[in-house]
C-alpha positions as CSV (number, residue, x, y, z in Angstrom):
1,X,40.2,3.7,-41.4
2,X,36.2,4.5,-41.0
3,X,37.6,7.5,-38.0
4,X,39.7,9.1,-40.9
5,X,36.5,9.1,-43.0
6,X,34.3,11.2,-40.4
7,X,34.0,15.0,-40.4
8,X,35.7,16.9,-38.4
9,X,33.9,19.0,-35.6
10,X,34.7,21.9,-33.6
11,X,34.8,21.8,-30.1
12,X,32.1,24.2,-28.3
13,X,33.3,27.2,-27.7
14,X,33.5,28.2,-23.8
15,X,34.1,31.7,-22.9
16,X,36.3,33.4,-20.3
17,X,33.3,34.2,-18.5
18,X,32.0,31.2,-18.2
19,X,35.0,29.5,-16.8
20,X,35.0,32.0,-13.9
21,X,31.5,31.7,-12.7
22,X,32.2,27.9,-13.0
23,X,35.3,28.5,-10.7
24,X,33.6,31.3,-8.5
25,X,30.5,28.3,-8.2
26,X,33.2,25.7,-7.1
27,X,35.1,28.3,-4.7
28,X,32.0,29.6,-3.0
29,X,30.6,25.0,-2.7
30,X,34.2,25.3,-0.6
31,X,33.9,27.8,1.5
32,X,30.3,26.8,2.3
33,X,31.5,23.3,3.6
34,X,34.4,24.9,5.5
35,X,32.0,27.5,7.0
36,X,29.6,24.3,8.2
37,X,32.3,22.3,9.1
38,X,33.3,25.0,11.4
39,X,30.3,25.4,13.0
40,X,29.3,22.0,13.6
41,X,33.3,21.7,15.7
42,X,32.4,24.6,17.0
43,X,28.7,23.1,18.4
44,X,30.3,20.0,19.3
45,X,33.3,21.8,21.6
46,X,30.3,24.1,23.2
47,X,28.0,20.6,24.1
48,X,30.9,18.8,25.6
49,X,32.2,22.2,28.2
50,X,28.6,22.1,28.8
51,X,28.4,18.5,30.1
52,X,31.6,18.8,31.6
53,X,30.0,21.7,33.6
54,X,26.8,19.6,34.4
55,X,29.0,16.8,35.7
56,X,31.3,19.0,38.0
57,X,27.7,20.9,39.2
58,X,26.3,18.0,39.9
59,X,29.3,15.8,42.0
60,X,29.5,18.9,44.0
61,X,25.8,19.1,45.1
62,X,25.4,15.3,45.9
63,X,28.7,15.8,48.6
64,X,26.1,18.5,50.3
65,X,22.5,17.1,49.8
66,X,21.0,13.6,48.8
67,X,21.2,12.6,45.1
68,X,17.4,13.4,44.4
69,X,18.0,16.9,45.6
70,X,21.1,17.5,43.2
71,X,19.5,16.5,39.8
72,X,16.4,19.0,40.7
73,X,19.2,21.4,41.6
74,X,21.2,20.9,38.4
75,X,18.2,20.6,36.3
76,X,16.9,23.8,37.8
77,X,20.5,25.7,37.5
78,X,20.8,24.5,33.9
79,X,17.1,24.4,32.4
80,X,17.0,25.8,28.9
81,X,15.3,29.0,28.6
82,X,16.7,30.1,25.1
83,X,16.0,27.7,21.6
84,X,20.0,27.4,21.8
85,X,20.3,26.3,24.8
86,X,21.3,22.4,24.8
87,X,18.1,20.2,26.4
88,X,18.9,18.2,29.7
89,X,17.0,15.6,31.5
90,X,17.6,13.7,34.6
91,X,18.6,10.5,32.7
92,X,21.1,12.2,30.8
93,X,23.1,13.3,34.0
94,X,23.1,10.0,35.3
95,X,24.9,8.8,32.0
96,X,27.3,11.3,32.2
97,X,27.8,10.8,35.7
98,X,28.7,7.5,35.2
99,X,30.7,7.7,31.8
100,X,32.9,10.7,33.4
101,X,33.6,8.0,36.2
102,X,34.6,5.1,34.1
103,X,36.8,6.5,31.0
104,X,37.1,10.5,32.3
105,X,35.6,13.4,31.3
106,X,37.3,13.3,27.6
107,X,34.2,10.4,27.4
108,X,31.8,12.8,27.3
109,X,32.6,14.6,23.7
110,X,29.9,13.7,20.9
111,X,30.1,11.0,19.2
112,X,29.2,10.2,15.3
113,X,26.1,8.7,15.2
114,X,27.2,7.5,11.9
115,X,27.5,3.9,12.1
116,X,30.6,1.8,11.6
117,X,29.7,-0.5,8.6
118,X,26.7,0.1,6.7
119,X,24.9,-3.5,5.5
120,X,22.3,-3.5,2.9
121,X,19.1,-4.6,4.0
122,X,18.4,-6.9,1.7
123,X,19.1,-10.4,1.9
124,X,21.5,-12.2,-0.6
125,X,18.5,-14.6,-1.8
126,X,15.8,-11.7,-2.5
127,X,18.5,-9.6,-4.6
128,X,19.1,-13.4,-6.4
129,X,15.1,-13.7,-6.7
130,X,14.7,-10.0,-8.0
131,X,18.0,-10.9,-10.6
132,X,16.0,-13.3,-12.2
133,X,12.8,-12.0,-12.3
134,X,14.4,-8.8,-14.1
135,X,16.3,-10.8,-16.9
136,X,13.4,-13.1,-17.7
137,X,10.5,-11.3,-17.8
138,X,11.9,-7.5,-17.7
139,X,9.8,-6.5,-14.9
140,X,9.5,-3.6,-13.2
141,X,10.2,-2.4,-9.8
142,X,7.3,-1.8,-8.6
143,X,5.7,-4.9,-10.2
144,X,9.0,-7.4,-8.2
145,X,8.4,-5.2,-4.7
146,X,4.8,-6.3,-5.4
147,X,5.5,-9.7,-5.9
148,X,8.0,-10.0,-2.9
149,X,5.2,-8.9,-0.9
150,X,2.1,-10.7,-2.0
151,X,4.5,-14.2,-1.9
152,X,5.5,-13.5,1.5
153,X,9.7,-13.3,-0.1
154,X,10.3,-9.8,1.0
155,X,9.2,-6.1,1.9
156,X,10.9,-4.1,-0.5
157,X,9.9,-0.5,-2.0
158,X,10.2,-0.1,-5.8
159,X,12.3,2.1,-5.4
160,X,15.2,0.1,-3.7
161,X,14.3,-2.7,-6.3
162,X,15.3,-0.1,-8.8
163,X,18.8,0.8,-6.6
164,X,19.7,-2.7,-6.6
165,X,19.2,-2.9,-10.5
166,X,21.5,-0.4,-10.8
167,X,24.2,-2.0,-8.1
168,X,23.8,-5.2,-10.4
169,X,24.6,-3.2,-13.6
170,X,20.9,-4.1,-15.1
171,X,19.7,-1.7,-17.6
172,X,16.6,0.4,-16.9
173,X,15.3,2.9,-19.4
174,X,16.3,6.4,-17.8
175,X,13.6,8.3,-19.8
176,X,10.0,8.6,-20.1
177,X,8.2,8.3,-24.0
178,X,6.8,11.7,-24.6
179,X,2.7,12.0,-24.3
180,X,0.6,12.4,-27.2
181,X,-0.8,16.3,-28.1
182,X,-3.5,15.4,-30.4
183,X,-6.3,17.2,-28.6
184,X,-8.1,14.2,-27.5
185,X,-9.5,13.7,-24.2
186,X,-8.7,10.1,-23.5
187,X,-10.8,8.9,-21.0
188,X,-10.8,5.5,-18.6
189,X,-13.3,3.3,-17.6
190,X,-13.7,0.1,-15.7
191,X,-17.5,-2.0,-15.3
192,X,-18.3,-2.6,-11.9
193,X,-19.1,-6.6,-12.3
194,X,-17.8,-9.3,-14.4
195,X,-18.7,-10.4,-17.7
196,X,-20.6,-6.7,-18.2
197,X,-18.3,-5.7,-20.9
198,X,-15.6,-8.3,-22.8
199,X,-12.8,-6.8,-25.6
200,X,-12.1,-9.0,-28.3
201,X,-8.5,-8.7,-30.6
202,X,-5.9,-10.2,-32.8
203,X,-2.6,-10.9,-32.7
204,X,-0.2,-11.9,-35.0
205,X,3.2,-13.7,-34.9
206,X,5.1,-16.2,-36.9
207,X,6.4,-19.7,-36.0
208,X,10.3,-20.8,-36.6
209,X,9.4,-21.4,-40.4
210,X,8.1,-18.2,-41.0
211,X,4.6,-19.2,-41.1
212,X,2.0,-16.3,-40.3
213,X,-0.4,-17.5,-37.4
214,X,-3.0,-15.3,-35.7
215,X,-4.0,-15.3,-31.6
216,X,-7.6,-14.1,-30.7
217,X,-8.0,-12.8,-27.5
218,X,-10.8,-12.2,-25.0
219,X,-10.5,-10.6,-21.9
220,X,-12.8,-9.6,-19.1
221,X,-13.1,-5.7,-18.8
222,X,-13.6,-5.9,-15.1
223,X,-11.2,-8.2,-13.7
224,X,-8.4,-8.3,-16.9
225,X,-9.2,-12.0,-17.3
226,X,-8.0,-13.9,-20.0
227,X,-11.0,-15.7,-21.0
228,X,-9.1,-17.2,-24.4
229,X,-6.1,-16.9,-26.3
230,X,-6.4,-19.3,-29.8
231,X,-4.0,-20.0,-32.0
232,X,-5.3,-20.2,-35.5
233,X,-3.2,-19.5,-39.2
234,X,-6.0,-17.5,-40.7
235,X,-8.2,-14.9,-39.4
236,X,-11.3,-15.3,-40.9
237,X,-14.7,-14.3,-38.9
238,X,-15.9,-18.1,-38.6
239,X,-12.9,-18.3,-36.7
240,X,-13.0,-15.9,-34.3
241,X,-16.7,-17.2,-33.9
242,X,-15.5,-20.4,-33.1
243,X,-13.2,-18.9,-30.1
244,X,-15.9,-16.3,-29.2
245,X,-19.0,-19.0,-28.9
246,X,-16.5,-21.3,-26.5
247,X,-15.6,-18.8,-24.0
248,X,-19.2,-17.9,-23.8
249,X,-20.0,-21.4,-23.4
250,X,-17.2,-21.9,-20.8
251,X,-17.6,-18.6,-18.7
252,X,-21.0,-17.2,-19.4
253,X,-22.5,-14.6,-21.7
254,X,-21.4,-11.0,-21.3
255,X,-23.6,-8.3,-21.9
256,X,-21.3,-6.4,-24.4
257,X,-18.6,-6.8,-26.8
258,X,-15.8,-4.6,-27.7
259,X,-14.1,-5.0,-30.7
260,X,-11.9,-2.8,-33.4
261,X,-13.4,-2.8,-37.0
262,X,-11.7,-5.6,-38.6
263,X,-13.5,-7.6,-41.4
264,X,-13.4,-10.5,-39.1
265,X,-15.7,-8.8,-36.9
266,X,-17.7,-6.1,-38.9
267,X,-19.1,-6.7,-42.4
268,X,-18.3,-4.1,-45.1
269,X,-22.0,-3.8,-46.3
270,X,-24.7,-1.7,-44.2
271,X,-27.3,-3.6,-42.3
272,X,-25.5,-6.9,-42.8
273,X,-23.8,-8.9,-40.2
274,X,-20.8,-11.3,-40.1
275,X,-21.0,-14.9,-38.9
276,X,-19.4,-13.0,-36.0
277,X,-22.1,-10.4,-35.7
278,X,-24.4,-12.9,-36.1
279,X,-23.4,-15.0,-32.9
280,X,-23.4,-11.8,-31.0
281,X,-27.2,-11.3,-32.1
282,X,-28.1,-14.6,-31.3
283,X,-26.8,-14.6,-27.6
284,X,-28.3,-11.1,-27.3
285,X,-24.8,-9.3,-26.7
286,X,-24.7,-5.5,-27.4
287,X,-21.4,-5.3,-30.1
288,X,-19.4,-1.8,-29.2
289,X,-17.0,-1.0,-32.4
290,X,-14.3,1.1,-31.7
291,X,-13.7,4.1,-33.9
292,X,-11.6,3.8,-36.9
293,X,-7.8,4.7,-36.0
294,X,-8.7,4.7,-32.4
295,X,-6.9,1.5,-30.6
296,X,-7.5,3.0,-27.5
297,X,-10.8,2.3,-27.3
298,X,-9.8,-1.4,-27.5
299,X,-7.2,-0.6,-24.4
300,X,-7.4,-2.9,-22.4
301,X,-7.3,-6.1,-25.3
302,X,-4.0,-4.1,-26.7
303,X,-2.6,-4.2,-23.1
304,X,-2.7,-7.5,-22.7
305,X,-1.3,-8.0,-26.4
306,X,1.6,-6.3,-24.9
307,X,1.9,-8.4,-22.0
308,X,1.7,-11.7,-23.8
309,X,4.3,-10.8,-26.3
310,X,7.1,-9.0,-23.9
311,X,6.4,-12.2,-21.2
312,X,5.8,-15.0,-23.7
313,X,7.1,-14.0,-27.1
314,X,9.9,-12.2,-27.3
315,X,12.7,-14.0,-27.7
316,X,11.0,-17.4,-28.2
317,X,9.9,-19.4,-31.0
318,X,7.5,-22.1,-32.0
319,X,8.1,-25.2,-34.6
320,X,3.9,-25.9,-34.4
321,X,0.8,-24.5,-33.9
322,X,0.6,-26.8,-31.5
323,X,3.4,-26.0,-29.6
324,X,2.6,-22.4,-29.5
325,X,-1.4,-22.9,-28.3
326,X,0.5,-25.3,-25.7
327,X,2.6,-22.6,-24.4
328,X,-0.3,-20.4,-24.2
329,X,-2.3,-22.2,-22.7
330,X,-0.1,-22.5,-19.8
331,X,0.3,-18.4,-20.2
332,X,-2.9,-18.1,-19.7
333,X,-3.1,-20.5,-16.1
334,X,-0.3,-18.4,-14.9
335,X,-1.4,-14.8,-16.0
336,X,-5.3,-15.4,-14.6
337,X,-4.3,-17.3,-11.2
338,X,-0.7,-16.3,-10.2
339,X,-0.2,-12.8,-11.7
340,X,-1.0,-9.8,-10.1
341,X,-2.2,-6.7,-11.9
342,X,-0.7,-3.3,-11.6
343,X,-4.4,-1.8,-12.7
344,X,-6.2,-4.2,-10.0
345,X,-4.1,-3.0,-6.6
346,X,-1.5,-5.9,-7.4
347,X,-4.5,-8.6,-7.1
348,X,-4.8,-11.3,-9.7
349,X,-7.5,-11.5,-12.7
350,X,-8.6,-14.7,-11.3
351,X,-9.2,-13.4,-7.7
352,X,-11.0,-10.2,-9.2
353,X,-13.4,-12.1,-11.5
354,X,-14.5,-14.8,-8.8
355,X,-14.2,-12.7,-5.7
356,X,-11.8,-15.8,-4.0
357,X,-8.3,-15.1,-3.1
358,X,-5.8,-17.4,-4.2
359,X,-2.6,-18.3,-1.5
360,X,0.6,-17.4,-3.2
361,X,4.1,-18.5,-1.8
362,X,7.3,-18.0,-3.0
363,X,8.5,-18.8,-6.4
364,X,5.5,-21.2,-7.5
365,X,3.0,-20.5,-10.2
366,X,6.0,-18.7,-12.3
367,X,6.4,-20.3,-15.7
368,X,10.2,-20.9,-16.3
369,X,11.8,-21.0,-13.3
370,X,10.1,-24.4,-11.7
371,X,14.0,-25.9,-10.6
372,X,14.2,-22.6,-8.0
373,X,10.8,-22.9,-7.2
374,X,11.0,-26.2,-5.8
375,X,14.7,-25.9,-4.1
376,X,14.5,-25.1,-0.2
377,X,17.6,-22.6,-0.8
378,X,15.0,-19.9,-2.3
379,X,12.8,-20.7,-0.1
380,X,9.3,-22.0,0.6
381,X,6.8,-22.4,-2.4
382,X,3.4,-23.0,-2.5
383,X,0.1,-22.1,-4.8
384,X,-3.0,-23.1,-5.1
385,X,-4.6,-24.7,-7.6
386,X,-6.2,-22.6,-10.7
387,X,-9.8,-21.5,-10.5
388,X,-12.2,-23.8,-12.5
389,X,-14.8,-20.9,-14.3
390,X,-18.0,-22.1,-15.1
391,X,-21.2,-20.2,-16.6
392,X,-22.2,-19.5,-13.1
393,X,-18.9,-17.9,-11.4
394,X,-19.6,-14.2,-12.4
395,X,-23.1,-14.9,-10.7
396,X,-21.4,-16.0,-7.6
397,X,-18.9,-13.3,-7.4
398,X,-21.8,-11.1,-7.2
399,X,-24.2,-12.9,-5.3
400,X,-24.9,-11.8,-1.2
401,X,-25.0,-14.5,1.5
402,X,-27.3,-14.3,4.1
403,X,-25.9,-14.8,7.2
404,X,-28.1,-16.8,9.7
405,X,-27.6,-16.7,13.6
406,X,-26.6,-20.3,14.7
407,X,-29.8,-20.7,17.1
408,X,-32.8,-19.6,14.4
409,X,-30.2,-22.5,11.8
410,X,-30.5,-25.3,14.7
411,X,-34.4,-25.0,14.9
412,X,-34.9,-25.2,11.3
């Protein structure tokens, strides 16, 4: 009924010409496979008369002169001179030798090197591990063959991660968004110590009832880390100067602030400050404001925004507030100690902030798929526990130890 309904449209219009050239292309792919399919027979027939010649050369000189003398003599009569000319070694007349003695001398044609039945690589329970890892959190690749790796699962590429998507029938997005052209020089950035430099952003979602709750976010410029992620249902400024004087409490006091200009965070009268402003001033914090219309100044906040709601939610929701600061929370343990960053060489926030490595193993630390972590079949789990951050970690990150030689420590 609806197909009756739809325009008709014309078929595209091919022309004579084009449907020769098309068969002159396909005519001229045939004739080029013949013509190397010749040639490699004809190779093949040239290398075995030549080993049969090698063979007959040398079981004639070893009835005249010892066996040492006949392979110089062979190697001598049958050294190549021309780029050709087939190569030939002393251990390769030996072979022969022998081969033409046990099955004949139709043994020495070449053989396919091709082999027999080709096996994938990859066991059955790392393409079961990289299955679930694609349908629950949609990553990527590169991020799973990173993940195999630093868990001590697998050695994969990315690439073959991606090949195995495809043999599983997963989708993956065959096309790249196109780049903005707006004549701006976007430029990139990173501090060189923790706590130098801290962004500071909103995010909104709703719970199962529809109700509109907001999630402030901090992060740590030099190491990613999540230093909070609040649930509140309004977004006022004493808010977000509740969230922003904990984490400051908790991890230390950063020497700047990032921040878009939202009227949570930047009054709209001149030479007045908010009550966020105003904690800012207090602590002595430098407040950077992005430029109006430019979130990408505010990068790194907005990628984790993107992180938290393609890994935690999408596809989920929350009856409470509490609920959702609850799942958060436990976000937030997983994202700072057990997840590694693309933008830090695959090493975690946690490990980039405090300057200790966490041990990773298997499946554990993964929020959502505890029953596989702890069942032997997928192999051995283990992770340490989460990094307490105190007020001092960013000064011990830092901080050089001397090292004293054992005899000048026992006389002290």
């Amino acid at each position: 009924m609806n197909r009756s309904r739809r325009p008709k449209r014309r078929k595209s219009k091919v022309g004579k010409g084009q449907t020769y050239n098309g068969r002159r292309r396909a005519d001229r792919g045939r004739r080029a496979r013949r013509r190397a399919r010749t040639e490699r027979r004809r190779r093949e027939h040239q290398q075995f008369k030549f080993r049969v010649k090698v063979v007959r050369y040398y079981r004639k000189l070893r009835n005249q002169v010892s066996e040492k003398r006949a392979l110089e003599l062979t190697l001598a009569r049958w050294q190549p001179t021309e780029s050709w000319h087939f190569p030939l070694c002393a251990s390769s007349i030996r072979q022969w030798h022998r081969t033409a003695e046990r099955e004949g001398f139709a043994a020495l044609r070449p053989k396919s090197k091709r082999p027999h039945t080709i096996h994938y690589q990859v066991p059955t329970v790392v393409v079961g591990i990289i299955f679930t890892l694609r349908r629950l959190f949609g990553w990527g690749g590169h991020r799973i063959a990173a993940e195999l790796k630093g868990r001590e699962m697998g050695q994969v590429s990315g690439r073959t991660v991606y090949k195995i998507f495809d043999r599983l029938g997963l989708p993956v997005k065959v096309y790249a968004l196109k780049g903005r052209s707006d004549g701006i020089a976007y430029r990139r950035y990173e501090k060189d110590r923790p706590n130098a430099q801290w962004h500071i952003d909103l995010k909104h979602t709703t719970l199962s009832d529809g109700t509109k709750v907001y999630i402030c976010i901090i992060i740590d410029d030099y190491s990613r880390y999540a230093l909070a992620a609040v649930a509140g249902t309004s977004a006022t400024t004493q808010w977000v100067t509740q969230v922003a004087q904990k984490a400051i409490l908790r991890c230390g006091r950063p020497d700047e602030m990032v921040s878009d200009n939202g009227r949570e965070f930047v009054s709209v009268w001149e030479d007045s400050l908010t009550k966020f402003g105003q904690l800012l001033a207090k602590y002595g914090i430098e407040h950077r404001k992005c430029a109006p219309y430019y979130p990408q100044g505010n990068g790194k906040a907005e990628a984790f925004i993107k992180t938290l709601d393609r890994e935690l939610l999408t596809g989920r929701t929350f009856d409470t507030l509490e609920e959702l600061q609850m799942a958060l929370d436990r976000y937030l343990t997983y994202y700072n100690n057990y997840r590694r960053h693309s933008a830090l060489g695959w090493q975690t926030p946690a490990s980039r902030y405090t300057g200790r490595a966490i041990t990773i193993r298997g499946l554990a630390g993964i929020p959502g798929i505890e029953p596989m972590a702890t069942d032997p079949h997928w192999g051995e789990s283990y992770c340490d526990p989460p990094i307490q951050i105190t007020p001092l970690t960013a000064q011990n990150a830092r901080a050089l130890s001397v090292w004293i030689e054992p005899a000048q420590e026992a006389t002290r």
